[in-house]
C-alpha positions as CSV (number, residue, x, y, z in Angstrom):
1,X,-29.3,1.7,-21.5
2,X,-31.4,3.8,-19.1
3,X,-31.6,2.2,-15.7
4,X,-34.0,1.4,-13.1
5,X,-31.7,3.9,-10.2
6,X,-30.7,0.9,-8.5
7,X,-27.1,1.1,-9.0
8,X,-26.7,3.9,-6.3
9,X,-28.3,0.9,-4.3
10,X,-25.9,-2.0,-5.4
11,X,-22.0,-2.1,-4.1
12,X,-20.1,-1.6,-6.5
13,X,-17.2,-3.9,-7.6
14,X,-13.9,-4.6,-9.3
15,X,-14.9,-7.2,-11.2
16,X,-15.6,-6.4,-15.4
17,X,-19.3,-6.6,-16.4
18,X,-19.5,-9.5,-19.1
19,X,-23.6,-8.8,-20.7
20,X,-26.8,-8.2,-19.8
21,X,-28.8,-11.2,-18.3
22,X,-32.6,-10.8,-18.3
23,X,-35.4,-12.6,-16.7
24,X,-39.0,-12.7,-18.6
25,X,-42.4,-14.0,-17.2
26,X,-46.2,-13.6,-17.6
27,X,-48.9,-13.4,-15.2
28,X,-52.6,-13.6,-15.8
29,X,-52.4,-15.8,-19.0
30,X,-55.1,-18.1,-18.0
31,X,-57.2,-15.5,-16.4
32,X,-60.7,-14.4,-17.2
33,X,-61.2,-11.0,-16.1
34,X,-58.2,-8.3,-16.1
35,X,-55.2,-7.6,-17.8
36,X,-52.3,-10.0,-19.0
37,X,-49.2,-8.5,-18.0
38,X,-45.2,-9.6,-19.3
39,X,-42.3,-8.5,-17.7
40,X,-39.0,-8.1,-18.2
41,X,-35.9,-7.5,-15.5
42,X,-32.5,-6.6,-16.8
43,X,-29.7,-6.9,-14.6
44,X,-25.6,-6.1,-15.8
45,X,-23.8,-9.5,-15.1
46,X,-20.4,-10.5,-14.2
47,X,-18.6,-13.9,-15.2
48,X,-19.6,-14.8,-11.6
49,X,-23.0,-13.0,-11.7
50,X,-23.8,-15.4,-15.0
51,X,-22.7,-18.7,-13.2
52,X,-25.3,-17.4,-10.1
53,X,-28.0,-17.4,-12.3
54,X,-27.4,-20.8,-14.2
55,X,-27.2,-23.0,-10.8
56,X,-29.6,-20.5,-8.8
57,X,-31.9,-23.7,-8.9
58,X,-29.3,-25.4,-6.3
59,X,-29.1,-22.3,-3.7
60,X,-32.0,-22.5,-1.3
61,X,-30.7,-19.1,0.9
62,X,-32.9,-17.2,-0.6
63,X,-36.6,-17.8,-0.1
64,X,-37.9,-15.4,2.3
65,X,-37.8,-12.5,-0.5
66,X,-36.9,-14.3,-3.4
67,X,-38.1,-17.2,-5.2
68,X,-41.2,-18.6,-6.9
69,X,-43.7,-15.9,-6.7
70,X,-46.7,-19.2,-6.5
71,X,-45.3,-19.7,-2.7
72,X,-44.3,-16.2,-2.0
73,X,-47.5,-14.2,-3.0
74,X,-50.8,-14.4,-3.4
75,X,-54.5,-13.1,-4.6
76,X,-55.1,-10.3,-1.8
77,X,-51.3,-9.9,-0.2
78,X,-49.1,-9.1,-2.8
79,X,-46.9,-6.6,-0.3
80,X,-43.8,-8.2,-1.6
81,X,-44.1,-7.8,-5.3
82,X,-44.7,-4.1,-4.7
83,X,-41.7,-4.0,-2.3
84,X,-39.5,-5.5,-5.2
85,X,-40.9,-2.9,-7.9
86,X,-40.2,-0.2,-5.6
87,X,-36.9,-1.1,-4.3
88,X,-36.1,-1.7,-8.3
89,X,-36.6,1.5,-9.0
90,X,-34.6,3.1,-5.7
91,X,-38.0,3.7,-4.0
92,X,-38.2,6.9,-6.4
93,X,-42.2,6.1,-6.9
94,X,-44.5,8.0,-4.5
95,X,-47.7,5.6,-5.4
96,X,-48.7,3.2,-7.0
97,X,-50.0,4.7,-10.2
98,X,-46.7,6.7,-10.4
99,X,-45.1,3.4,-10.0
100,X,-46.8,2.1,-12.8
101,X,-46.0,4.6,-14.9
102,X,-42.6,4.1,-14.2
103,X,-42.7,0.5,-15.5
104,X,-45.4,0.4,-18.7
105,X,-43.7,-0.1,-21.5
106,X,-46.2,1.6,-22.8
107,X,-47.2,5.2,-22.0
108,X,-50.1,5.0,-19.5
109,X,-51.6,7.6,-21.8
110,X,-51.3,5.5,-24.6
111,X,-53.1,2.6,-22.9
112,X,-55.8,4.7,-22.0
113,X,-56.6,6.1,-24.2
114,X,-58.5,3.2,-25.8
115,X,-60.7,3.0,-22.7
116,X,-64.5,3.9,-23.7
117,X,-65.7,6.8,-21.9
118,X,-68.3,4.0,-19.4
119,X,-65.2,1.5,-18.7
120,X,-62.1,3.8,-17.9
121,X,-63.0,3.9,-14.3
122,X,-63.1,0.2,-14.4
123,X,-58.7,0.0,-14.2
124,X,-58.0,3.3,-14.0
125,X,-59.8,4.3,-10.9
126,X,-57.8,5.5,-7.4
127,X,-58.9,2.5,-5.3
128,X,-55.8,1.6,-4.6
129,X,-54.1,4.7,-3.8
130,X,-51.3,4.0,-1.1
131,X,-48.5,1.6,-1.1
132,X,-48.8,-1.4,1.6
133,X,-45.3,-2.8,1.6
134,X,-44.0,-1.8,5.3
135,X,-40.3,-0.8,6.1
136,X,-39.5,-4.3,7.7
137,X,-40.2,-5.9,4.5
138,X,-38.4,-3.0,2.1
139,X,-35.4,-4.1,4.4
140,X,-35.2,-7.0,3.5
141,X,-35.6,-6.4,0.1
142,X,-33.2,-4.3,-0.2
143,X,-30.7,-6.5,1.7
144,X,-31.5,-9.3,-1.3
145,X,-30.7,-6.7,-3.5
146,X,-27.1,-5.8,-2.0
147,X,-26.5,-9.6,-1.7
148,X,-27.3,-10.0,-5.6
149,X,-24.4,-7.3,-6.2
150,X,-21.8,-9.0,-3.8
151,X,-22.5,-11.9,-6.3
152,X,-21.9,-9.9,-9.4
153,X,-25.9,-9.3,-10.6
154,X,-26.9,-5.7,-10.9
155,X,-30.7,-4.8,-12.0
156,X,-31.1,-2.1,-13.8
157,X,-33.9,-2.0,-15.8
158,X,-37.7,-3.4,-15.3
159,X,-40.4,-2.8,-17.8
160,X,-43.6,-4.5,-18.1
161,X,-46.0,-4.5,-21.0
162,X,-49.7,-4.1,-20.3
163,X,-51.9,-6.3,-22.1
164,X,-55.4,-5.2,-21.4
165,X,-58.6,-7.2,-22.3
166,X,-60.0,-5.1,-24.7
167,X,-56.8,-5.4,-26.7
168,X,-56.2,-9.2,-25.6
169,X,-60.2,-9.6,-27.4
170,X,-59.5,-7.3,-30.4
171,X,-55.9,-9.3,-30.9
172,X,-58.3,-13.0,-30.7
173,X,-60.4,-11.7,-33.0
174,X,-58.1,-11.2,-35.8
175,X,-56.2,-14.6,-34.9
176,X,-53.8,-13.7,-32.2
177,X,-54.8,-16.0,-29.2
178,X,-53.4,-15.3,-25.7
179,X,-50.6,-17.6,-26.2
180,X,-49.3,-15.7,-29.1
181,X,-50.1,-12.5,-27.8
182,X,-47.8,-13.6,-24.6
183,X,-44.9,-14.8,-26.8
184,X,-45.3,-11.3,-29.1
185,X,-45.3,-9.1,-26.1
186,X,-42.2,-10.9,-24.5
187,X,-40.1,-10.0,-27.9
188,X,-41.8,-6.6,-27.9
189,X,-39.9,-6.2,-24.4
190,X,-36.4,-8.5,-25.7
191,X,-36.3,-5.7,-29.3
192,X,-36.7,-3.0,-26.3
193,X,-33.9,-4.1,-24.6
194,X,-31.8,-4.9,-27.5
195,X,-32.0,-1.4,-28.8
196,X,-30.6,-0.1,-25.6
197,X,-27.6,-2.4,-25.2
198,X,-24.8,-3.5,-27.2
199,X,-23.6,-5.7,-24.5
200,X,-24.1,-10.2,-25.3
201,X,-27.7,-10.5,-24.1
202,X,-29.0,-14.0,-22.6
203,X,-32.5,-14.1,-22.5
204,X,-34.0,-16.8,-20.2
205,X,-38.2,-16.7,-20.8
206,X,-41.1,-18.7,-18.9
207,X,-42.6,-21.4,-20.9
208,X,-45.5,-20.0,-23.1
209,X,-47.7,-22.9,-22.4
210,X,-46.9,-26.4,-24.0
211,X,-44.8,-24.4,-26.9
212,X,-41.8,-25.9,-27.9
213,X,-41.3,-25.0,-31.2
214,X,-41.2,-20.9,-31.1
215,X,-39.7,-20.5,-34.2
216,X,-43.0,-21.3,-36.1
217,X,-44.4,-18.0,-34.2
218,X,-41.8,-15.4,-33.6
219,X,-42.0,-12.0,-35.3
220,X,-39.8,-9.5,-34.3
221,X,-37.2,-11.9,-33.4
222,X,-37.9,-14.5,-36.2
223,X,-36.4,-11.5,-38.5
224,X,-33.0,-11.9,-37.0
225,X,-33.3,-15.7,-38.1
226,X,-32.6,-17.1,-34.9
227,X,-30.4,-20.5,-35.0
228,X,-32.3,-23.5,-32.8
229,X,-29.5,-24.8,-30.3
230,X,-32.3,-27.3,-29.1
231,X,-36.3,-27.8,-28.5
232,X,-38.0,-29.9,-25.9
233,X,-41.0,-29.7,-23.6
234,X,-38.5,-28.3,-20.6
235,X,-36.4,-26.5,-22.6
236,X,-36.3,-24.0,-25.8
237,X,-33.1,-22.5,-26.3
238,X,-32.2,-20.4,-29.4
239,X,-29.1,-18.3,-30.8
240,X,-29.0,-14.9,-31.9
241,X,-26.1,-14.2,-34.5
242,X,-24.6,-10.8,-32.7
243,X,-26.9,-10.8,-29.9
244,X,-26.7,-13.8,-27.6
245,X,-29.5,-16.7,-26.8
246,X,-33.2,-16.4,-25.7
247,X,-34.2,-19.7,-23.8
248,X,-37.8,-20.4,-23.0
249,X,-37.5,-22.2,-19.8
250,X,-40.4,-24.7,-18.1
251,X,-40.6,-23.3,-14.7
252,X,-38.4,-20.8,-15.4
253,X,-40.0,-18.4,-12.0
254,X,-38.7,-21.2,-9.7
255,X,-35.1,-21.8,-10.8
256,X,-33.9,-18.4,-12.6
257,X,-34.0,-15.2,-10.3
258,X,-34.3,-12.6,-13.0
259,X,-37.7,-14.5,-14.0
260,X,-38.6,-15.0,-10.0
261,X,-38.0,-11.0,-9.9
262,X,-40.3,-10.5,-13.0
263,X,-43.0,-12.5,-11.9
264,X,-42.9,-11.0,-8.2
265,X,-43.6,-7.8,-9.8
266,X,-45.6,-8.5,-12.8
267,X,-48.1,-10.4,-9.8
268,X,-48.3,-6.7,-8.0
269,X,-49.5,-5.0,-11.3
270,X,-52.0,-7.5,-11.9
271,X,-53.0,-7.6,-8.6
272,X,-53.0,-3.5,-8.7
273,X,-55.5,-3.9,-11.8
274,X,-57.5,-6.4,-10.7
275,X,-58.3,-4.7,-7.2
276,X,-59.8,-1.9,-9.1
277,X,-61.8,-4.1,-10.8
278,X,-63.0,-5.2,-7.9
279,X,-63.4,-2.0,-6.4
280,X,-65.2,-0.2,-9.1
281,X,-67.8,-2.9,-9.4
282,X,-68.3,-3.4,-5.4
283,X,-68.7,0.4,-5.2
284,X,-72.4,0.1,-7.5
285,X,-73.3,-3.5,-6.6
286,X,-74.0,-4.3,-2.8
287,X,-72.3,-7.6,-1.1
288,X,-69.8,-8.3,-3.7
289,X,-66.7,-10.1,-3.0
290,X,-63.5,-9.3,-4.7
291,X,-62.4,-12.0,-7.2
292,X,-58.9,-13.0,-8.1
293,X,-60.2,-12.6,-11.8
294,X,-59.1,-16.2,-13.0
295,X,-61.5,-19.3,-13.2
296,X,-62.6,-19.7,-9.8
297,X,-66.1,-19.8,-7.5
298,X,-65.8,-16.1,-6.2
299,X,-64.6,-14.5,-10.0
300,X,-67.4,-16.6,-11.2
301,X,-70.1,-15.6,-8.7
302,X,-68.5,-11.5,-9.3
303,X,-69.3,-12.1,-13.3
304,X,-72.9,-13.1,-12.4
305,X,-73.5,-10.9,-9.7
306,X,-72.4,-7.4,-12.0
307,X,-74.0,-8.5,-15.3
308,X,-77.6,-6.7,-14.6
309,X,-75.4,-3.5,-13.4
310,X,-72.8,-4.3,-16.7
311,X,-76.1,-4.2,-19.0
312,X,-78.4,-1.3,-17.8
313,X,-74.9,1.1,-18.1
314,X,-74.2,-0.6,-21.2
315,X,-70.9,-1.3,-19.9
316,X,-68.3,-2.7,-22.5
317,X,-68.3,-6.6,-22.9
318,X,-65.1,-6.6,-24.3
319,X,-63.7,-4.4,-21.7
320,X,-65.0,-6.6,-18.8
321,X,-64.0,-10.4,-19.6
322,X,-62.0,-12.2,-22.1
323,X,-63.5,-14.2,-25.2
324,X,-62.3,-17.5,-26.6
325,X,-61.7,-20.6,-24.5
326,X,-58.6,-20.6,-21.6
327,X,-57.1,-22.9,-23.9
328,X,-56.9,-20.6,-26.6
């Protein structure tokens, strides 16, 4: 399995490796403007690494860096998700677009390159071209990082797949709603990750709304005919035959610290996109506030405010705001 370059960063340790533990979470499934984004952190576990993880929810020592990314970040000041992504990656990114290239699962290339020629500017423009993170806060990081290894968990790889609107619209309108489309793209990442690893796998997943019944919906993973170990509206917990188990955990970003470290960074990317949204707009039409780009007064007021600018350029509709209901 490639890694992240974080083991030069982690101290090394006597005690035997037992699997690969990884963390899975979303953010910007209930949004209306921008890009959904799932990510995925893999970190090498030891016997004592995996018994970390499963009572994480009872060890309060670590909520300065680490924790539920709804109380540790937020729309406008998401300095700690970028210093995660960049201390996962040994600081080896010099921007942020470089960083992001570093951690689409998908070529950046590739995702452009369905971008009409009036709307590309829209995410892929430089208006966020410097990182914000400052050293006392990358110190700290990497401190929680260090203090992961002393407790046998050892990142090593993070990828995130890039779900933008036009291809979130295009999936709804041949059946695929976001839910789906969030489930799909977390076993796009899990088959990733299999195919790298030959190492027992546990795979502990945010809820995908009020799903409990995943095997109804699974594709790529539904073809290794996954065994239910048991379904309920807090947990779904499965069994792969030569692989391990993927659970799909209620709150999984406030009690598992793979899925807090997914969601811290998946909340920079989305936060990266959605500030050149922002910025592209507010560059052609005067006195516009940023929005957050889900269902609140200021995204609402942005939507109204751009649509005479978003129809004399002809702009894209479906590369601006999401179709179908938030509930589908």
């Amino acid at each position: 399995m490639s890694t992240v370059g974080t083991q030069t960063s982690v101290e090394r340790s006597p005690h035997r490796v037992v699997g690969c533990r990884v963390g899975i979470d979303e953010n910007g499934l209930g949004a209306s403007l921008g890009p959904l984004i799932v990510t995925a952190v893999v970190a090498e576990v030891e016997k004592r690494g995996a018994r970390a993880i499963d009572d994480w929810h009872s060890d309060a020592t670590h909520g300065a860096v680490l924790g539920d990314s709804k109380k540790l970040v937020r729309h406008g000041d998401v300095r700690l998700g970028e210093a995660w992504a960049r201390v996962l990656f040994n600081e080896a990114a010099r921007h942020p677009q470089h960083l992001l290239e570093l951690i689409s699962n998908v070529p950046v290339e590739h995702l452009q390159s369905r971008c009409p020629k009036q709307a590309k500017k829209q995410c892929w423009n430089d208006s966020h071209h410097a990182f914000l993170a400052e050293e006392p806060l990358l110190v700290l990081v990497r401190d929680e990082l260090k203090a992961l290894g002393k407790v046998g968990i050892k990142p090593i790889r993070v990828r995130s797949r890039i779900v933008c609107t036009d291809e979130l619209n295009a999936r709804f309108r041949e059946g695929e709603n976001r839910f789906l489309v969030d489930l799909h793209s977390m076993e796009e990442l899990i088959e990733g990750i299999l195919e790298r690893t030959n190492q027992p796998l546990g795979v502990v997943c945010g809820k995908v709304g009020s799903m409990f019944d995943y095997t109804r919906y699974l594709q790529r993973l539904g073809a290794k005919e996954p065994k239910i170990v048991s379904e309920s509206k807090e947990v779904s917990h499965y069994h792969l035959d030569g692989y391990g188990f993927v659970k799909f955990v209620k709150d999984a970003d406030a009690s598992d610290p793979l899925v807090m470290l997914a969601s811290l960074v998946g909340k920079y990317l989305r936060e990266l996109f959605v500030s050149r949204i922002g910025g592209h707009f507010s560059r052609r039409v005067p006195d516009l506030r940023k929005p957050s780009g889900y269902h609140d007064p200021v995204t609402g007021e942005f939507v109204r405010a751009t649509a005479k600018y978003r129809l004399k350029t002809a702009f894209p509709t479906s590369c601006f705001a999401r179709i179908g209901g938030r509930d589908t």
